[in-house]
SESEPA-913458 format. One record per residue (C-alpha): residue in one letter; chain; residue number from 1; x, y, z. Coordinates in Angstrom, 1 decimal, always signed. Layout:
BEGIN
[r 'A','A',NUM,[X,Y,Z]]
...
This chain:
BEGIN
[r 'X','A',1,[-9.8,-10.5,-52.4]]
[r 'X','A',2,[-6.7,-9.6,-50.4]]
[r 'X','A',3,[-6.6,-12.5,-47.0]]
[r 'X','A',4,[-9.4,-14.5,-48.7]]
[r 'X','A',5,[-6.9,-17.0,-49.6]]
[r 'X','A',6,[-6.2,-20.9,-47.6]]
[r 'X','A',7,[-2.3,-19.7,-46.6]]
[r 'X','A',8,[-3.2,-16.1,-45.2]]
[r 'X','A',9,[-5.9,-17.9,-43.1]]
[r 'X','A',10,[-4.0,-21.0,-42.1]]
[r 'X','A',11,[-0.9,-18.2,-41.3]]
[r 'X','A',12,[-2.7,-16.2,-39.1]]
[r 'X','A',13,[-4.0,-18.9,-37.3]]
[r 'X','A',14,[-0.9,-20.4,-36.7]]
[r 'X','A',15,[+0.6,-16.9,-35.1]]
[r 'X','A',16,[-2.2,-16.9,-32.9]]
[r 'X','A',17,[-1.6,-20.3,-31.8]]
[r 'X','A',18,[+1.9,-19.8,-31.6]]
[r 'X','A',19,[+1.7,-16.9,-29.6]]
[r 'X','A',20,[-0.5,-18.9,-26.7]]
[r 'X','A',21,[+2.6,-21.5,-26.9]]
[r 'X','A',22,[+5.6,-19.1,-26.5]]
[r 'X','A',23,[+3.9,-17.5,-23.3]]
[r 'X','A',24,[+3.5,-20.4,-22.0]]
[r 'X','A',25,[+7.1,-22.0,-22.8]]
[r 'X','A',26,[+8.6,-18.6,-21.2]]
[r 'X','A',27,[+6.5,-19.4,-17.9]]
[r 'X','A',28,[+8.2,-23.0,-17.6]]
[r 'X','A',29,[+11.5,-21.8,-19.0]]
[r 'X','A',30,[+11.5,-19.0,-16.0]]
[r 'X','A',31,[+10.4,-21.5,-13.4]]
[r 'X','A',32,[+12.7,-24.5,-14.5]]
[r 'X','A',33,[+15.5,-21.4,-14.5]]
[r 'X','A',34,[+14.5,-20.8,-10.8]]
[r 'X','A',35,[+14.0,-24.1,-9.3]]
[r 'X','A',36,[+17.5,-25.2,-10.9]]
[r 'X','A',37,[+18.9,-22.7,-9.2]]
[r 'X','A',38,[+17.4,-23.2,-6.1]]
[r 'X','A',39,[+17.8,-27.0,-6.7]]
[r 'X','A',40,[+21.6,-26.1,-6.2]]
[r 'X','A',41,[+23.1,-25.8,-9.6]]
[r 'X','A',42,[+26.7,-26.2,-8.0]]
[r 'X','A',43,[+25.9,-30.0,-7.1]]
[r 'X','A',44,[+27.4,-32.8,-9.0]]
[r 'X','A',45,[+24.4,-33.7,-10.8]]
[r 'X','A',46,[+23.5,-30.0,-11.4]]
[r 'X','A',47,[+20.2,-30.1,-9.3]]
[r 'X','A',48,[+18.6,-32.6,-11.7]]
[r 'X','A',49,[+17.8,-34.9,-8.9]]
[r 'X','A',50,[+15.7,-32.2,-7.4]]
[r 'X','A',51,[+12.1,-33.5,-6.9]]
[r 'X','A',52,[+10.5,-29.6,-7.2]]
[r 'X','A',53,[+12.7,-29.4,-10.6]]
[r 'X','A',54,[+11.5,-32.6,-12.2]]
[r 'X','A',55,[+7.9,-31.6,-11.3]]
[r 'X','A',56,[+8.3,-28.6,-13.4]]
[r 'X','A',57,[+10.2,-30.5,-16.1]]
[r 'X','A',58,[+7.5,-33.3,-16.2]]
[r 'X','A',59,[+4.9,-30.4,-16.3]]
[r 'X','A',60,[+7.1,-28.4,-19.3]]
[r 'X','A',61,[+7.0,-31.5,-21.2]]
[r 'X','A',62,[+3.1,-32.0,-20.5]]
[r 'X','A',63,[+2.5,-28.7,-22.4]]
[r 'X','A',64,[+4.7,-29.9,-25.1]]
[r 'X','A',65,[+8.0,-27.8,-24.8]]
[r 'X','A',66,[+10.5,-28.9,-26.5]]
[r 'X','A',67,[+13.9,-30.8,-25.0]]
[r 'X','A',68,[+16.5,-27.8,-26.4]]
[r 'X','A',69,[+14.5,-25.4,-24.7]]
[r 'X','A',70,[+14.0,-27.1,-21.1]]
[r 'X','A',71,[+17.7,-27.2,-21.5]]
[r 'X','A',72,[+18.5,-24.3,-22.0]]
[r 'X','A',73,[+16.6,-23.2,-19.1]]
[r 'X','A',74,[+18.1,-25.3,-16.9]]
[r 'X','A',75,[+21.9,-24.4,-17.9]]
[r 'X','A',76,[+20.2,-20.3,-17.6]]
[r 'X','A',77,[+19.8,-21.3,-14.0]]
[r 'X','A',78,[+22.7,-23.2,-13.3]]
[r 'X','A',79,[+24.5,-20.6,-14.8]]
[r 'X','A',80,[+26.6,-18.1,-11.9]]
[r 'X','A',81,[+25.3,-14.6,-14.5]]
[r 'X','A',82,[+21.6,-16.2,-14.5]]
[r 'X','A',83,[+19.5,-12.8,-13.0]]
[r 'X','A',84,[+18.0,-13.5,-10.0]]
[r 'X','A',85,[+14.2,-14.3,-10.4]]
[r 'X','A',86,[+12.1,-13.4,-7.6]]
[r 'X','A',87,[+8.7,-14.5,-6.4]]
[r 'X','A',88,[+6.4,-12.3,-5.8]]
[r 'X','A',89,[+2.2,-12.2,-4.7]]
[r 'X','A',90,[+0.1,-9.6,-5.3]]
[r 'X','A',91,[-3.4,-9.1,-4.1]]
[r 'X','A',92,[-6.6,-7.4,-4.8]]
[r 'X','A',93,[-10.3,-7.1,-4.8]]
[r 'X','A',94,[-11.8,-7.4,-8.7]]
[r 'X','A',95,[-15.1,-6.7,-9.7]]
[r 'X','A',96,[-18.2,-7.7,-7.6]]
[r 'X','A',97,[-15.7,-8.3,-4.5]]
[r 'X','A',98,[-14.2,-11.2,-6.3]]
[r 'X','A',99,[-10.5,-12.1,-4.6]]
[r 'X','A',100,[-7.3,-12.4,-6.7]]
[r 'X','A',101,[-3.8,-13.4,-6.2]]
[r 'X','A',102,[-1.1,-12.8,-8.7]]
[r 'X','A',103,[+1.7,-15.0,-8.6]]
[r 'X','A',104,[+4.4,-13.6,-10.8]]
[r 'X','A',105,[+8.3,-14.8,-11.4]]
[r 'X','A',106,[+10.3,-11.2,-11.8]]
[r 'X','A',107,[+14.0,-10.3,-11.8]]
[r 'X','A',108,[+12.6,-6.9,-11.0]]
[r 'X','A',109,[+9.9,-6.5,-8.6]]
[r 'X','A',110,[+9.6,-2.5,-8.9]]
[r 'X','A',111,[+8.5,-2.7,-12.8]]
[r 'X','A',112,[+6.5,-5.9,-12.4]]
[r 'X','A',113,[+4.8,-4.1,-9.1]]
[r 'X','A',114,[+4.1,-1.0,-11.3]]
[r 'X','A',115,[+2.7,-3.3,-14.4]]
[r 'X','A',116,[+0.0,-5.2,-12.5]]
[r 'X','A',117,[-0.8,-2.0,-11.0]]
[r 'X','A',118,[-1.4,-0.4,-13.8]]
[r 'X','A',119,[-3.4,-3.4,-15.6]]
[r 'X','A',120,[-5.5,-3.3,-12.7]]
[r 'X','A',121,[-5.8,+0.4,-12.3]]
[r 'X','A',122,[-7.3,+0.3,-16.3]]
[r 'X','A',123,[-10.5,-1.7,-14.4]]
[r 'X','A',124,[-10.8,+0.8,-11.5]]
[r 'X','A',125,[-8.8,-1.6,-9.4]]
[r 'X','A',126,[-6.7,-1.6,-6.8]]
[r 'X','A',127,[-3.8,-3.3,-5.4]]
[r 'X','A',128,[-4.4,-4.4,-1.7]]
[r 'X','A',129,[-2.1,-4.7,+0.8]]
[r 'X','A',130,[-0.5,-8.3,+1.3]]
[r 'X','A',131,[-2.8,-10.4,+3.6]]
[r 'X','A',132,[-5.8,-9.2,+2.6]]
[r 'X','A',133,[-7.4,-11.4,+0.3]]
[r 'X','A',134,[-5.5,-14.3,+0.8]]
[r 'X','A',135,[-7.8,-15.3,+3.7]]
[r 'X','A',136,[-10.5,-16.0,+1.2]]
[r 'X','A',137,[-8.0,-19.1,-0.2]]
[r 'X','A',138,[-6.1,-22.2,+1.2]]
[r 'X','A',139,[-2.8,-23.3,+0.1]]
[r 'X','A',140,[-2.5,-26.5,-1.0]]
[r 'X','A',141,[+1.3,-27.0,-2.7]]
[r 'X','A',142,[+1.8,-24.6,-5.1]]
[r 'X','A',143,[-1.9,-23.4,-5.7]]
[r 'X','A',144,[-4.0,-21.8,-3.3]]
[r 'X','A',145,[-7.8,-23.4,-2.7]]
[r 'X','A',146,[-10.7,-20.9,-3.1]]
[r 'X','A',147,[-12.7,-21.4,+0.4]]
[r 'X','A',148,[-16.3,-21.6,+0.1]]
[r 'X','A',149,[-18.5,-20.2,-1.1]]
[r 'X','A',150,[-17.4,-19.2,-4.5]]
[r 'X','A',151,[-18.5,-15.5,-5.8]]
[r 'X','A',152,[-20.7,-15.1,-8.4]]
[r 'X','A',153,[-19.6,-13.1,-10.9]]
[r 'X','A',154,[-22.4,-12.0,-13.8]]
[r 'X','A',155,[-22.8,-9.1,-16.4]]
[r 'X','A',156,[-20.4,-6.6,-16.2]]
[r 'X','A',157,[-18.4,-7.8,-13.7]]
[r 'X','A',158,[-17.8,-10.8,-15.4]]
[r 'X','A',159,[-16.3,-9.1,-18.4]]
[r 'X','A',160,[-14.5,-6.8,-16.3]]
[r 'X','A',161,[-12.9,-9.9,-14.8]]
[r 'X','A',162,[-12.4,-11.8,-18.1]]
[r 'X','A',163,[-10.3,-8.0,-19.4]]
[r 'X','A',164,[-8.3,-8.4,-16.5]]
[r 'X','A',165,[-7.2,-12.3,-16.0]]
[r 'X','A',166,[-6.6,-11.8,-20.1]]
[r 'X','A',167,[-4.4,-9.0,-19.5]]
[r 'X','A',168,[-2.8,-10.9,-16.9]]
[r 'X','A',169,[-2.5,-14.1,-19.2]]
[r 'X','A',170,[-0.4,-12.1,-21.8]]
[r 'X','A',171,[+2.1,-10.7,-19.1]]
[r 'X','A',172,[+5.3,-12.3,-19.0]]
[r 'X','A',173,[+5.9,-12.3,-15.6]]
[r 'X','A',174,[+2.6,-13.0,-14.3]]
[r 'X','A',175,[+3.0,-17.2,-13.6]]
[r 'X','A',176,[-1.0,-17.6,-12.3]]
[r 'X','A',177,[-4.0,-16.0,-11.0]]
[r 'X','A',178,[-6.1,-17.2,-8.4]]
[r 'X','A',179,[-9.6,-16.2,-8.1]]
[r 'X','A',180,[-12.6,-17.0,-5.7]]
[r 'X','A',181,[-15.1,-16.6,-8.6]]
[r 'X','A',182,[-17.0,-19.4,-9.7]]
[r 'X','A',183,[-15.5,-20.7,-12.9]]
[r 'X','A',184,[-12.6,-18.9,-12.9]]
[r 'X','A',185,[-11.1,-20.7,-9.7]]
[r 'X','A',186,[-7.5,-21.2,-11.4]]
[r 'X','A',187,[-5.8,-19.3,-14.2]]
[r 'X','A',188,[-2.9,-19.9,-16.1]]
[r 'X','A',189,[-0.5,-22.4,-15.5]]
């Protein structure tokens, strides 16, 4: 009768579901980090008036982070011993030729580099070299546009795909994933 009960259920729903939250807190917590930094932590009004920094505040509080923690990332970037987080785009060609870019948020690009590698070397995949499958997008802000017309993506390539934007999803550096396969145009936000 062991986890047949209402608690064990309800708790290991609840670690599921708050898993999904804290990886997505950490993305907003690492980009409100770096755009008050970049917003000029130094100033008077510590970079709050920063148009780029309220749009990820107002986008935190849309996926209901809490107030302590926005905070706390913005004193972590306005901080002078806040680690230096770096952008960084990685590119490749998934299953059935689809196009991906990786856009991930690192204070070290050499392990983050060797990471998505990896992930993508477990689907017989490839990094490729910068350029090369970003002419299959158009940048629009901060999110890149899949041109037309979108892959299709069916059977095994589609669950190849789903193993890899999920492994890509639970990496905490990895801020989105572009695709140019139908349905799966944006990932991770």
């Amino acid at each position: 009768m062991s986890g047949h009960s209402k608690w064990s259920q309800i708790k290991r729903q609840k670690s599921v579901t708050d898993a999904a939250k804290s990886r997505v807190f950490s993305r907003y917590a690492r980009l409100i980090a770096l755009e008050s930094k970049s917003a000029g932590g130094g100033s008077a009004s510590g970079g709050k008036d920063s148009p780029s920094l309220m749009a990820v505040i107002a986008r935190a509080k849309a996926a209901n982070m809490p107030k302590d923690n926005i905070e706390r990332a913005v004193a972590k970037g306005m901080s002078k011993d806040a680690g230096d987080l770096i952008p960084v785009v990685y590119e490749a060609y998934g299953p059935g030729g689809v196009a991906l870019m990786v856009h991930a948020l690192t204070d070290n690009k050499n392990r983050t580099t060797q990471e998505i590698k990896h992930a993508l070397l477990l689907q017989g995949i490839e990094l490729a070299s910068p350029g090369a499958a970003s002419w299959a997008f158009t940048k629009a802000g901060d999110t890149y546009m899949p041109n037309e017309p979108l892959m299709e993506v069916s059977g095994e390539d589609e669950k190849r795909l789903g193993v890899i934007l999920e492994a890509f999803d639970v990496h905490a550096d990895v801020q989105q994933v572009f695709t140019n396969a139908r349905g799966y145009e944006n990932i991770g936000d």
